[in-house]
C-alpha positions as CSV (number, residue, x, y, z in Angstrom):
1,X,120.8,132.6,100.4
2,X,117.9,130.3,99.2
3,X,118.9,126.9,97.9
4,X,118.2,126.0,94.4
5,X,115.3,123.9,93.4
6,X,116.1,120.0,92.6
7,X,115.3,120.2,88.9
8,X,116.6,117.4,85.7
9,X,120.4,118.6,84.4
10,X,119.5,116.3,81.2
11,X,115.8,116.0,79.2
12,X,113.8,113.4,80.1
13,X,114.6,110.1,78.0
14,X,112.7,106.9,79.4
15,X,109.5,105.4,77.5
16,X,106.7,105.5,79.6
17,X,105.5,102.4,80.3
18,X,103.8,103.2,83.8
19,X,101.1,105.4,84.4
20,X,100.4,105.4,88.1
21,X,96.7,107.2,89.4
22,X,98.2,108.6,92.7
23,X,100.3,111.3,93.5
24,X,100.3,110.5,97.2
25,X,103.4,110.0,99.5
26,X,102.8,106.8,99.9
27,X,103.2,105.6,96.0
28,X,105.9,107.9,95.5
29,X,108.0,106.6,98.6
30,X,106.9,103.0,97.8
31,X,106.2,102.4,93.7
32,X,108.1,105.0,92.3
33,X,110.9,104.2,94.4
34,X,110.7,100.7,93.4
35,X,110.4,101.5,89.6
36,X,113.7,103.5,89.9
37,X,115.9,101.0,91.1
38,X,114.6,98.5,88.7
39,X,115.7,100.9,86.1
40,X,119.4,101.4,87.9
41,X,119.6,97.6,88.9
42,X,117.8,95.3,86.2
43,X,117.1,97.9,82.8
44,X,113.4,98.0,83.3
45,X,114.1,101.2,81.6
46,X,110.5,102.4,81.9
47,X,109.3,105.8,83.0
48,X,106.1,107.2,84.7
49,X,103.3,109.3,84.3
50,X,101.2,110.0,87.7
51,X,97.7,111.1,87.2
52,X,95.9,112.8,89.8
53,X,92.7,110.0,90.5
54,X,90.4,113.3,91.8
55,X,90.4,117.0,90.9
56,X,90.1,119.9,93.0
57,X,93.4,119.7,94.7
58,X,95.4,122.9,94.4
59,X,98.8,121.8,95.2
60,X,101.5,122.2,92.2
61,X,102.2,119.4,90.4
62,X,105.1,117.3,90.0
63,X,106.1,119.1,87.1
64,X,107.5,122.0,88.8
65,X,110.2,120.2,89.5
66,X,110.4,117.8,86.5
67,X,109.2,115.0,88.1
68,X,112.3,114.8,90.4
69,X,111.7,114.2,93.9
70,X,113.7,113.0,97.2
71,X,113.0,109.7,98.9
72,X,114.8,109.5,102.3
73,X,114.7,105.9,104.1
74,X,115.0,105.6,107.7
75,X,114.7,102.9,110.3
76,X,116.3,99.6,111.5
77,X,117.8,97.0,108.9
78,X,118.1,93.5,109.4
79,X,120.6,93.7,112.3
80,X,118.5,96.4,114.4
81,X,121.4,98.9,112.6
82,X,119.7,102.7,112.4
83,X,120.3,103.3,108.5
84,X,118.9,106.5,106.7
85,X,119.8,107.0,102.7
86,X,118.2,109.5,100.2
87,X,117.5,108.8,97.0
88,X,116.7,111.1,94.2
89,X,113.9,109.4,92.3
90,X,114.1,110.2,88.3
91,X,111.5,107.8,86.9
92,X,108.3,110.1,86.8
93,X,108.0,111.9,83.8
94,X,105.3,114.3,85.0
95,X,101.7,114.7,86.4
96,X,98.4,115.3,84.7
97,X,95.4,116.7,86.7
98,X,92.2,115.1,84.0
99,X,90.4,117.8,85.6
100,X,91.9,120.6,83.9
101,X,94.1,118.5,81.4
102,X,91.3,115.6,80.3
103,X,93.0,115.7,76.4
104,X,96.3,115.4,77.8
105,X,95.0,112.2,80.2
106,X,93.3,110.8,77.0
107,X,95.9,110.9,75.1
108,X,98.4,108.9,77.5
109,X,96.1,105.7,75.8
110,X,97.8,105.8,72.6
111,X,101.5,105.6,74.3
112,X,102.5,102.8,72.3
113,X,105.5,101.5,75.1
114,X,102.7,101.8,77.7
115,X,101.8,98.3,79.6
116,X,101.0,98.9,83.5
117,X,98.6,101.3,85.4
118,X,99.3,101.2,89.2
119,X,96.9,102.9,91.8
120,X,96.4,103.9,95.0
121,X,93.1,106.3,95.4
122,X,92.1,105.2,99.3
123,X,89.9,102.4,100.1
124,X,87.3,104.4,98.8
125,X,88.6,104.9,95.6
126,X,87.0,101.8,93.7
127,X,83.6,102.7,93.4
128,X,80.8,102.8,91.0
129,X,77.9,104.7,90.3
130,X,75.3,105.7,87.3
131,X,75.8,108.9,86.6
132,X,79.1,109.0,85.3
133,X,79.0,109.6,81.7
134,X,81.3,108.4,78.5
135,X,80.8,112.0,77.9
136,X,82.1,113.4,80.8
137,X,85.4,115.8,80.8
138,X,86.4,114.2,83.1
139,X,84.0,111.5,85.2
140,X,84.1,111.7,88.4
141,X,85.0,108.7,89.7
142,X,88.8,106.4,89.2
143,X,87.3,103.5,87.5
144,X,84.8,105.9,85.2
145,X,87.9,107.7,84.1
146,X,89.9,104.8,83.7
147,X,87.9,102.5,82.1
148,X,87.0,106.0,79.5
149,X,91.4,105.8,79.0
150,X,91.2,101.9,78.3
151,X,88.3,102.2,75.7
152,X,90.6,105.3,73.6
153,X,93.5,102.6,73.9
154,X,91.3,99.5,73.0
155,X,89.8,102.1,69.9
156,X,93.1,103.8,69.1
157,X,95.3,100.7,68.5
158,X,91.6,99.0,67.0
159,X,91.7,96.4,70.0
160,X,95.1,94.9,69.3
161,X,96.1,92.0,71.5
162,X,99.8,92.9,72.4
163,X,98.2,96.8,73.6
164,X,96.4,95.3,76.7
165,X,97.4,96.4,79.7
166,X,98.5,94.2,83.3
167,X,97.1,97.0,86.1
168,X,97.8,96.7,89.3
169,X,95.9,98.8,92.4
170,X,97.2,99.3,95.4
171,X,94.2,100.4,97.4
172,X,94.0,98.1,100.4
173,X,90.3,96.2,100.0
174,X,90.2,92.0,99.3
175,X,90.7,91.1,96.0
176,X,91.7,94.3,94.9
177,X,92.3,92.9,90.7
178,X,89.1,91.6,90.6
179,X,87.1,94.3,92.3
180,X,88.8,96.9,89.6
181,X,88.0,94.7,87.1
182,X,84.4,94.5,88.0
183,X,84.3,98.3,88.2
184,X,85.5,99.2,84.8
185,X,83.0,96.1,83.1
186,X,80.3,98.2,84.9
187,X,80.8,101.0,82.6
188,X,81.7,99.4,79.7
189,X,78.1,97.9,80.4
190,X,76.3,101.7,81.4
191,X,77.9,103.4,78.7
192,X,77.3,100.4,76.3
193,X,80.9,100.0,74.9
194,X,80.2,97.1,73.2
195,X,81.1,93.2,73.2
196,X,84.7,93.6,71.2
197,X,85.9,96.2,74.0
198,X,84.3,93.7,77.1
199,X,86.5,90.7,75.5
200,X,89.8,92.9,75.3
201,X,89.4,93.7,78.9
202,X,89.1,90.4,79.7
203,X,92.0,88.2,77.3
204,X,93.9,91.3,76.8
205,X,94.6,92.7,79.9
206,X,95.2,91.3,83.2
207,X,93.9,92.8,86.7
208,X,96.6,91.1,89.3
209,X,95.2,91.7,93.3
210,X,98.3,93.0,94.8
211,X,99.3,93.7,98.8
212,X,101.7,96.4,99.3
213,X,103.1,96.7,103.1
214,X,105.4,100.2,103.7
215,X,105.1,102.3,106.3
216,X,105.4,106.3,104.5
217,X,105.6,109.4,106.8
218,X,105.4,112.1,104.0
219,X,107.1,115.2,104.7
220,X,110.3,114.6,106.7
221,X,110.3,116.4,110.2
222,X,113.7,117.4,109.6
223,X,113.7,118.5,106.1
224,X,115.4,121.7,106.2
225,X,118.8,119.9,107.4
226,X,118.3,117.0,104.6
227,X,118.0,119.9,102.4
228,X,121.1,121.6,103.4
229,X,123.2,118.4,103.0
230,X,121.7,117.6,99.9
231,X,122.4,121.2,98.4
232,X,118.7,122.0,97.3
233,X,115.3,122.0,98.4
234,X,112.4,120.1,97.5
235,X,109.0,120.6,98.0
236,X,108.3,116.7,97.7
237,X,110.6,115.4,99.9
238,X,109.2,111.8,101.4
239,X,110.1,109.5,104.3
240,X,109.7,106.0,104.5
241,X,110.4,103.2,106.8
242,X,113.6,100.6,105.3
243,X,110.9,97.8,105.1
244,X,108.8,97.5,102.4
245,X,106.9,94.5,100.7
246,X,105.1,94.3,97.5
247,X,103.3,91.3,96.7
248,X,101.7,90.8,93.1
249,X,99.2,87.9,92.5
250,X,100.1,87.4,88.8
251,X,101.5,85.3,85.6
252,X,105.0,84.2,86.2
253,X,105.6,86.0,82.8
254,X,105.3,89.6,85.0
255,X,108.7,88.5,86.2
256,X,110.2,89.1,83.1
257,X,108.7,92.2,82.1
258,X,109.2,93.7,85.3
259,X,113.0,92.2,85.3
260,X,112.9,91.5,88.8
261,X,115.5,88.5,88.1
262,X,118.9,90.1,89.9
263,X,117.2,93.4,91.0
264,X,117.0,92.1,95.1
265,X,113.9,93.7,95.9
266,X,111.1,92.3,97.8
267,X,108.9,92.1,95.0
268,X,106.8,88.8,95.2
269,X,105.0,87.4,92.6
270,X,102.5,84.8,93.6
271,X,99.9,82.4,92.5
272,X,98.3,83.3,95.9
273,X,98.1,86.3,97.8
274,X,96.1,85.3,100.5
275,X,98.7,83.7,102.9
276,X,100.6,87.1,102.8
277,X,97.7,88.8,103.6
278,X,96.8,86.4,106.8
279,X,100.4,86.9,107.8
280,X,100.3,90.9,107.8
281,X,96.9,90.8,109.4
282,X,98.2,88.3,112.1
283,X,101.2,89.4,112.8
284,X,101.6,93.2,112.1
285,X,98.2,94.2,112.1
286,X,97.6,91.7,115.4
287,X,100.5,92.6,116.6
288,X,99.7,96.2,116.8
289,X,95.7,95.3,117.9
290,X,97.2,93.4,120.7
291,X,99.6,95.7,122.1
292,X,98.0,98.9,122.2
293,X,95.6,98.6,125.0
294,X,98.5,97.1,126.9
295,X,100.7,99.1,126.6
296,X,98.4,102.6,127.1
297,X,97.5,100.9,130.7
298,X,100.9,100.5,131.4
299,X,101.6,104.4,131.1
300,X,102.8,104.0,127.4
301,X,102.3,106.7,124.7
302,X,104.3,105.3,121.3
303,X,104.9,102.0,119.8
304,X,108.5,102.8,120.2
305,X,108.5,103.0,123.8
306,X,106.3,100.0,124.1
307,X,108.6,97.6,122.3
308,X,111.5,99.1,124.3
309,X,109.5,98.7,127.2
310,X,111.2,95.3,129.1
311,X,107.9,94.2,130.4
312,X,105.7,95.3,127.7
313,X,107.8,94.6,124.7
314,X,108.5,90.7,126.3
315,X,104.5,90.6,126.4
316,X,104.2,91.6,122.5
317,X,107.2,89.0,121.7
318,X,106.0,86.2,123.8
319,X,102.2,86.9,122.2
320,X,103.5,87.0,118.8
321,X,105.4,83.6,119.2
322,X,103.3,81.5,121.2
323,X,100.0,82.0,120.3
324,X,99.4,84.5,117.1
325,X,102.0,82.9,114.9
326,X,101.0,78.9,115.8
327,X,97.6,79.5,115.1
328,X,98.0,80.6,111.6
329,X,98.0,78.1,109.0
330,X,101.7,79.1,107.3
331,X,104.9,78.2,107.3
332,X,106.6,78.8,110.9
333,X,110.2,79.8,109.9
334,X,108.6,82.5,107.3
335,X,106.0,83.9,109.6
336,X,108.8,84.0,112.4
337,X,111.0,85.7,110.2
338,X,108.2,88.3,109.5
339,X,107.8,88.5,112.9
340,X,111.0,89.8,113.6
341,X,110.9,92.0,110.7
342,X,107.9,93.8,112.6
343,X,109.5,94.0,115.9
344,X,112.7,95.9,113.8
345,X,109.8,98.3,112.0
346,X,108.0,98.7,115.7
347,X,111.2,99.3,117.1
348,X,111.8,102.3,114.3
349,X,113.8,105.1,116.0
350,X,112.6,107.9,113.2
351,X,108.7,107.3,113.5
352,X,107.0,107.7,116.4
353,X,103.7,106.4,116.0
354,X,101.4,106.6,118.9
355,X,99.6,104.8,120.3
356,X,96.0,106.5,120.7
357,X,95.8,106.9,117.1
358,X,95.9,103.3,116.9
359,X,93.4,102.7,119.3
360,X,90.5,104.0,117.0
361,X,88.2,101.6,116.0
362,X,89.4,98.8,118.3
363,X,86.7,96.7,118.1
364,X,86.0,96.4,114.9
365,X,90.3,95.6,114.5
366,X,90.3,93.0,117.2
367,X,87.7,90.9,115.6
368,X,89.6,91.0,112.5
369,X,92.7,90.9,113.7
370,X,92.8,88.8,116.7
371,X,89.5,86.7,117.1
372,X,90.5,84.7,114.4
373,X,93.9,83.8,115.9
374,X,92.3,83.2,119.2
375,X,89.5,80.8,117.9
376,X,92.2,78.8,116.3
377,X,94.5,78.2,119.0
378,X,91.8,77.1,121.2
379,X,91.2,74.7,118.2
380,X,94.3,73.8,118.0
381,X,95.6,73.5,121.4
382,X,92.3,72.8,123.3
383,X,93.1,75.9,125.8
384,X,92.7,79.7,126.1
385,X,95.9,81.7,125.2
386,X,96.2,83.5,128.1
387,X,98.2,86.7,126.5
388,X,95.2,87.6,123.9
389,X,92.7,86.9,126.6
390,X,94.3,89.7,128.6
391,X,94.7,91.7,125.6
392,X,90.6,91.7,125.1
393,X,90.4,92.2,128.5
394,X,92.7,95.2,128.6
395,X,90.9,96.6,125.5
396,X,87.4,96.4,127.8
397,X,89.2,98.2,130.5
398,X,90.4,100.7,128.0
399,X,86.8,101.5,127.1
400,X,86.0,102.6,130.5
401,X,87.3,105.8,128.8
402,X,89.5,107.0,131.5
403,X,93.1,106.7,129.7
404,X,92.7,108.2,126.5
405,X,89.6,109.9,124.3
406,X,87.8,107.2,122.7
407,X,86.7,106.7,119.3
408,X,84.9,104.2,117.9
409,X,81.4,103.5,116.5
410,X,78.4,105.0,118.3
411,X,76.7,102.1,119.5
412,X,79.8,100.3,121.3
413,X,81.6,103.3,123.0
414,X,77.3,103.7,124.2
415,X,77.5,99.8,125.5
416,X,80.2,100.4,127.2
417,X,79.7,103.9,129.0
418,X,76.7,102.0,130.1
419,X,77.9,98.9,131.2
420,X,80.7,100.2,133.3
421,X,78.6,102.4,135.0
422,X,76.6,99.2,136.1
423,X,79.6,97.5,137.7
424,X,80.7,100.7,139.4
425,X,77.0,101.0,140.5
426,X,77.9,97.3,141.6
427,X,74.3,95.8,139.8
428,X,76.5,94.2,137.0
429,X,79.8,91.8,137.9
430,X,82.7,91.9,135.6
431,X,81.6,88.5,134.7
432,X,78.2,89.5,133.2
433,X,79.7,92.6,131.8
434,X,81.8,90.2,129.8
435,X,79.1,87.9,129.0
436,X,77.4,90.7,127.6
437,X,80.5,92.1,125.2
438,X,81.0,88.5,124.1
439,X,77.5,88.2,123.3
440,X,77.9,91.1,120.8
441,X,76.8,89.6,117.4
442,X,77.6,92.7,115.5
443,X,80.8,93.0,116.7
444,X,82.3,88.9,116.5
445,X,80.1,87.7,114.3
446,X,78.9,84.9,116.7
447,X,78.0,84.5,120.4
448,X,81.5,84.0,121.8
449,X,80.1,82.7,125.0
450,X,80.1,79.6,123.3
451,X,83.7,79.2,123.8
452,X,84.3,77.6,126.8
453,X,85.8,79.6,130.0
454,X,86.3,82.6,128.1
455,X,84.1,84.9,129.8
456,X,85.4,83.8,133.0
457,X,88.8,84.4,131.9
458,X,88.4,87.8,130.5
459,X,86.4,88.7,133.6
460,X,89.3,87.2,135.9
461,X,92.1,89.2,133.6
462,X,89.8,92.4,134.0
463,X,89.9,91.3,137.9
464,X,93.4,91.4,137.9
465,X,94.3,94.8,135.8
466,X,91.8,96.6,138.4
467,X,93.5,95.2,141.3
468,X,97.0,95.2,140.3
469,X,97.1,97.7,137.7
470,X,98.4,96.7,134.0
471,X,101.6,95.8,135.3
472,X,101.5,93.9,137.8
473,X,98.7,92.0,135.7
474,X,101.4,90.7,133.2
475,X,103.7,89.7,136.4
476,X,100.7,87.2,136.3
């Protein structure tokens, strides 16, 4: 016998004052699970509208199942305890498609309870162009249509004050507030909107940067058995990991309209953003950079195992602790805390996240993610750190592209097919071939030969891996 649908027993009754462009798993695991425990814990009392950011997408809407949905959170708490507790989220009203329902979207402007917008439409998402027009039913692009919803709110409510809007993107690119902003100014400006509408945007509503941090599987593995315990079935089921992080760079007033007061939820709001940001890069992001080349020459496949992994997992610790986390320029007890926060989330018995999907791009990651760090400790401590030296050097040794399919940009994975054929041809030394990478302009930004001993020490560590394998280059 088929299960019945998850569908509302009651109408729907909250004010919307949310409308989120993103129908994704991850905002709907992350925001919207957020949003309804405000509303249970603190009386937010505020419901959501999602709006789909691009049309063409032929999956049903939320609204065949009145905007219920299942959130199921899994992982490690703060002891290391395996926890897993669904959650059936009832904020989200329903979903509009502007591609098919563009008088339906417009019309969400004259909600008179509305105050946030919240989005998540990829990296790519805030973007510009010139051929988007005010006419257009839809435009193509995010900020074309949202900037066409802000102008029917700014003319509907004839550019009241108290009707501006605090929005808040999600999409992960620097300076997130300010890059939206700029977008939506650049149509007001193309599709000449006028001077009034340009100074409600910028004294009437606020565009906060933001930094959201949760790791969201999407469709549970297992959720034909979550089904059967929950008594019905649901088509939009999400997993997520227990941590999550949101961090808003806003007016202390958000506080209050947002009751976080009493609502224990790691919500920040911050006058700053960027110190979060170093410490996720660092630390998770670095920590994952570091580790992946490592642990795939030691005869690893997941994160899971690596952290497990007594020789490998002390390597990530002891990296983490002794030379990522002193070189960044933030408080040590927080950024050691966060540190063990991301061995419990590597550590995460219900995601198994491997590692050759992390390993794309490496390049391009390690100079973000790791250079930096290095460069500093050598600042600060007038010496190499010996762990992130072996982790570039294992990350060389990784592009000999024996141990997993690479992928990366054309011109490095051609470098280095090249350049290990010369030292197994025995005309280049690991030392030159190490010379040569650090030389690599495009990639560091700078001729890291300048740093002194590092080639020699990345060529030694490279040494070492090929003579005494992975592991017995870490007994080292």
């Amino acid at each position: 016998m088929s299960m019945p649908t998850l569908r509302r027993s009651a109408p729907y009754a909250l004010p919307i004052k949310f409308l989120q462009f993103g129908q994704g798993n991850f905002m709907r695991g992350f925001f919207d699970w957020q949003v309804d425990l405000l509303n249970e814990r603190s009386g937010l009392n505020a419901g959501v509208v999602v709006v789909r950011p691009r049309g063409g997408s032929g999956s049903p809407l939320l609204d065949v199942q009145d905007g219920l949905f299942t959130t199921v959170v899994r992982g490690l708490d703060e002891s290391g305890t395996p926890v897993s507790a669904s959650r059936t989220i009832s904020c989200v009203q329903r979903e509009i498609n502007p591609a098919t329902m563009y008088g339906d979207y417009l019309s969400l402007a004259q909600l008179p309870d509305l105050r946030f917008i919240v989005s998540n439409t990829t990296e790519a998402g805030i973007a510009t162009n010139d051929s988007d027009a005010f006419d257009d039913a839809p435009p193509s692009t995010f900020p074309a249509k949202l900037t066409r919803l802000l102008f029917e709110r700014y003319t509907h409510f004839a550019g009241a004050h108290d009707k501006g809007l605090v929005l808040l993107p999600c999409e992960l690119i620097e300076q997130n507030g300010p890059a939206l902003k700029a977008a939506v100014l650049h149509f007001a400006r193309l599709w000449q909107l006028g001077a009034g509408f340009a100074g409600w945007l910028e004294h009437s509503c606020t565009f906060c940067s933001t930094l959201v941090d949760r790791i969201v599987t999407g469709y549970p593995e297992n959720a034909a058995a979550i089904e059967a315990e929950l008594g019905y079935s649901d088509q939009f089921m999400v997993a997520a990991e227990h941590y999550y992080l949101f961090v808003i760079e806003g007016p202390a007033s958000l506080a209050d309209e947002l009751k976080l007061a009493g609502a224990n939820l790691n919500i920040r709001l911050v006058d700053d953003i960027t110190p979060y940001k170093k410490r996720k890069v660092g630390i998770l992001n670095g920590g994952h950079t570091a580790l992946v080349p490592v642990a795939l020459l030691a005869g690893l496949e997941t994160v899971g195992q690596a952290v497990n992994d007594e020789q490998v997992g002390a390597y990530l610790a002891d990296t983490l602790n002794q030379e990522i986390i002193p070189a960044l320029p933030l408080p040590q007890d927080e950024l050691q805390q966060f540190a063990r926060d991301v061995l419990l989330r590597f550590r995460n018995p219900y995601i198994q996240h491997r590692l050759a999907s992390i390993a794309l791009n490496s390049w391009s990651k390690f100079a973000a993610r790791i250079a930096p760090q290095l460069l500093r400790y050598v600042e600060l401590r007038g010496q190499l750190p010996t762990r992130l030296v072996l982790a570039l050097a294992a990350t060389m040794r990784l592009y000999r592209g024996d141990v997993i399919a690479l992928s990366d940009d054309a011109a490095s994975l051609a470098w280095f097919a090249a350049g290990w054929a010369e030292v197994d041809a025995g005309s280049q030394t690991l030392l030159q071939l190490s010379q040569g990478w650090l030389a690599n302009q495009n990639v560091w930004g700078r001729d890291l030969n300048q740093v002194e001993g590092l080639a020699q020490a990345v060529a030694d560590a490279l040494a070492r891996i090929d003579a005494l394998g992975m592991r017995g280059a870490l007994q080292k």
